[in-house]
Backbone bond lengths (Angstrom), bond angles and torsions (degrees), N, CA, C in turn:
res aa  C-N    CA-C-N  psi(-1)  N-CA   C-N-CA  omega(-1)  CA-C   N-CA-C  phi
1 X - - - 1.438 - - 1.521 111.16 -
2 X 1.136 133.72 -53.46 1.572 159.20 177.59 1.681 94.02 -48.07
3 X 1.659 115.46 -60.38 1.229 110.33 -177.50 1.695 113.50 -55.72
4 X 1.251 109.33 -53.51 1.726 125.45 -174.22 1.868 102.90 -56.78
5 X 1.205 115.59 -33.36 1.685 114.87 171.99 1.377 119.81 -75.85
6 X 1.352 116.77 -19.68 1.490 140.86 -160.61 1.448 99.32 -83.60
7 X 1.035 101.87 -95.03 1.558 135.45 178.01 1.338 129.65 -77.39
8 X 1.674 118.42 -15.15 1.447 107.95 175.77 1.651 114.31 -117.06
9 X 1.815 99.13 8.03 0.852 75.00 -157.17 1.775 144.80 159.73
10 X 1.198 78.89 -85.62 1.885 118.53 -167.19 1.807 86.81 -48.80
11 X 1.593 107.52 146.41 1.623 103.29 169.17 1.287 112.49 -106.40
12 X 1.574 136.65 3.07 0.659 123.68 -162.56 1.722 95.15 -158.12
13 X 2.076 117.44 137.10 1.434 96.57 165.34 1.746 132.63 -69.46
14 X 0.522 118.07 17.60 1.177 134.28 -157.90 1.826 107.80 -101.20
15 X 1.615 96.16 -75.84 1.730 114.19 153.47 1.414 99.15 -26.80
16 X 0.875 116.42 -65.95 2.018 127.06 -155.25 1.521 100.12 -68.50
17 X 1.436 112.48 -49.40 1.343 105.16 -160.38 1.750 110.84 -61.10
18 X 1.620 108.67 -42.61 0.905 126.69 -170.14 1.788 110.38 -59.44
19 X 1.404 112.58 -39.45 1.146 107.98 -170.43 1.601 109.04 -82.02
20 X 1.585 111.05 -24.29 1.380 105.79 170.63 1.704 120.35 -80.50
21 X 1.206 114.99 9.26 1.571 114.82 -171.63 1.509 98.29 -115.44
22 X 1.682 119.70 -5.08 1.227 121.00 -179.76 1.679 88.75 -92.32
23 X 1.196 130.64 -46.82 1.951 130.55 -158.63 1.914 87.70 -90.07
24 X 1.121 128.58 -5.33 1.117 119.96 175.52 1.415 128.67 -74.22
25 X 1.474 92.80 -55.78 1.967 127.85 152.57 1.057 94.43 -4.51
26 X 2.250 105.08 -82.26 0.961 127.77 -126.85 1.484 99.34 -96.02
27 X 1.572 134.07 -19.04 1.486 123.14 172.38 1.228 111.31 -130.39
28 X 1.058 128.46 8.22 1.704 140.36 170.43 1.259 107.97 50.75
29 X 1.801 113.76 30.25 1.543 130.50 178.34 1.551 120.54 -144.47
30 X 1.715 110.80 107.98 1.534 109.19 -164.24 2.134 92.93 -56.09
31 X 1.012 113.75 -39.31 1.774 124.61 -173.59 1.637 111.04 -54.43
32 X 0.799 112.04 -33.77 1.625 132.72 174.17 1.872 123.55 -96.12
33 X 1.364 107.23 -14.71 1.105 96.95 -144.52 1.997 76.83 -115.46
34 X 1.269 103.23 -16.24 1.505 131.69 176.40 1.849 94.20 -65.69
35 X 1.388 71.22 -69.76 1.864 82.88 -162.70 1.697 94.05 -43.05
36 X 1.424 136.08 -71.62 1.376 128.00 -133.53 1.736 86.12 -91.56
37 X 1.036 131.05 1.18 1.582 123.74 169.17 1.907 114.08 -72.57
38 X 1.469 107.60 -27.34 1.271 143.67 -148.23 1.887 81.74 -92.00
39 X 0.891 76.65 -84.19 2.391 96.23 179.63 1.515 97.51 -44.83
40 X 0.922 134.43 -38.94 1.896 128.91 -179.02 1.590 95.62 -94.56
41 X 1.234 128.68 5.02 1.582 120.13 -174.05 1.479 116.41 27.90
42 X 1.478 113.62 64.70 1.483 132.20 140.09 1.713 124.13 -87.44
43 X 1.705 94.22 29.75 1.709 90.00 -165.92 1.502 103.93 -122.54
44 X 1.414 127.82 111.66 1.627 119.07 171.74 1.907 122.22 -16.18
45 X 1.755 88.86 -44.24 1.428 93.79 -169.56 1.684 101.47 -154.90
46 X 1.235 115.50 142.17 1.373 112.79 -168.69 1.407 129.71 -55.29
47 X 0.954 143.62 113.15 1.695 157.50 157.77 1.340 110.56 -32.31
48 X 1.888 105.32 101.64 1.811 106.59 166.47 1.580 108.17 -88.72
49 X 0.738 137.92 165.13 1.464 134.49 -168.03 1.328 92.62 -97.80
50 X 1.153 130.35 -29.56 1.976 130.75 -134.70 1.714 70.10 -108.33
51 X 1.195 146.36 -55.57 1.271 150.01 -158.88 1.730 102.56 -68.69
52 X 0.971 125.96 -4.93 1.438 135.58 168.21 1.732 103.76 -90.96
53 X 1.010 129.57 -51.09 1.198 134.04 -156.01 1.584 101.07 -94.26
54 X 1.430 129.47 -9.90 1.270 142.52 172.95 1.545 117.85 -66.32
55 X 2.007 84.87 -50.89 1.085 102.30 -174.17 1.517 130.29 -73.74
56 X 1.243 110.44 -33.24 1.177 119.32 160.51 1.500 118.63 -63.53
57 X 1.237 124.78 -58.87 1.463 125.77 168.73 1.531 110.37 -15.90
58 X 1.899 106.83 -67.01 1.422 107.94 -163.22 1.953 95.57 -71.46
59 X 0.990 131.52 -33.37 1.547 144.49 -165.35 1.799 106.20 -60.75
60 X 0.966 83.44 -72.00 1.992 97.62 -171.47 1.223 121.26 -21.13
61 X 0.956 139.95 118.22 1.283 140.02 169.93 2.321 105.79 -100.48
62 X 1.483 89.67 79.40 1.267 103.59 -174.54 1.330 108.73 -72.16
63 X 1.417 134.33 -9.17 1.287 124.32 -178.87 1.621 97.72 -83.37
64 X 1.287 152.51 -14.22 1.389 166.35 176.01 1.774 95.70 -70.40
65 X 1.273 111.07 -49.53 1.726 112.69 164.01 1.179 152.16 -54.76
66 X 1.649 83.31 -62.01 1.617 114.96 166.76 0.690 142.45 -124.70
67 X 1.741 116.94 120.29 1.761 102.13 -165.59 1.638 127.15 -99.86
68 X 1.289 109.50 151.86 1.831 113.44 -165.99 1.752 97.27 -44.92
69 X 1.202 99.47 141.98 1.471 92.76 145.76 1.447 126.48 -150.59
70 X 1.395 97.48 128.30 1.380 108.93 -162.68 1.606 118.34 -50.04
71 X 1.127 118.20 -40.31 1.781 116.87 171.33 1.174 106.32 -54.10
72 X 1.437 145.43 -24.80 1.423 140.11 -172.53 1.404 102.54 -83.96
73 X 1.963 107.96 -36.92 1.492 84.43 -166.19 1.537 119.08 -110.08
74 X 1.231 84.43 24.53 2.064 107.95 168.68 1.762 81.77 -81.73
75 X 0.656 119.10 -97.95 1.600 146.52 -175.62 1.773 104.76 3.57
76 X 1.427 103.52 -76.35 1.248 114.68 143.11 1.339 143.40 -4.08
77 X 1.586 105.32 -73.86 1.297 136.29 -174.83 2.198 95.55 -66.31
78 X 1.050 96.86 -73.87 1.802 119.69 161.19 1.904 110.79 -27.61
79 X 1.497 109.19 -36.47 1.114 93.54 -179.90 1.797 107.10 -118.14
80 X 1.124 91.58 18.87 1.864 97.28 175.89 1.557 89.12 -106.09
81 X 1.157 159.84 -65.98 1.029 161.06 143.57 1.839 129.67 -6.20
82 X 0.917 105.56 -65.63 1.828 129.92 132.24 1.445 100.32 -10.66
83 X 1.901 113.12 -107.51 1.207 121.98 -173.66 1.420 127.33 -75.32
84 X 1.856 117.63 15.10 1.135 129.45 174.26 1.896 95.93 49.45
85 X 1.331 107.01 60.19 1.420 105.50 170.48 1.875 110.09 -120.38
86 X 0.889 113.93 157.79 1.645 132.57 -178.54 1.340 108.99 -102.11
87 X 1.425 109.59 91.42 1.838 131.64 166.98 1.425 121.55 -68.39
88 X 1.102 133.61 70.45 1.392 132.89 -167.05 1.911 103.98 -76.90
């Protein structure tokens, strides 16, 4: 919803929600369901695909997802050290 007010557009959540729960139905993909909303011009403003996946990147709050885990980042740590490599 946040993305569709942001970037496409939309003035209202409501407007947005509705139009994404109609392309949702129909492709069970916000990425797809974007795209062919875009091609029938039901969209305030045109849909980049790569601008979805941006957005989320900078957005996500992945620690709410995924949780640390310490055996991975011994492991890690063990093999950056190991192969004298630089883990950014």
């Amino acid at each position: 919803r946040d993305f569709m007010l942001e970037r496409l557009g939309f003035e209202t959540a409501e407007e947005a929600l509705s139009l994404w729960g109609e392309y949702i139905r129909r492709y069970h993909s916000t990425l797809k369901g974007l795209t062919v909303a875009t091609e029938e011009g039901r969209l305030p403003k045109p849909f980049r695909q790569e601008e979805l996946g941006e957005y989320w990147a900078e957005r996500c709050d992945f620690g709410r997802y995924i949780a640390q885990d310490p055996e991975l980042v011994s492991m890690m740590q063990t093999l950056q050290n190991d192969a004298n490599l630089t883990l950014e």
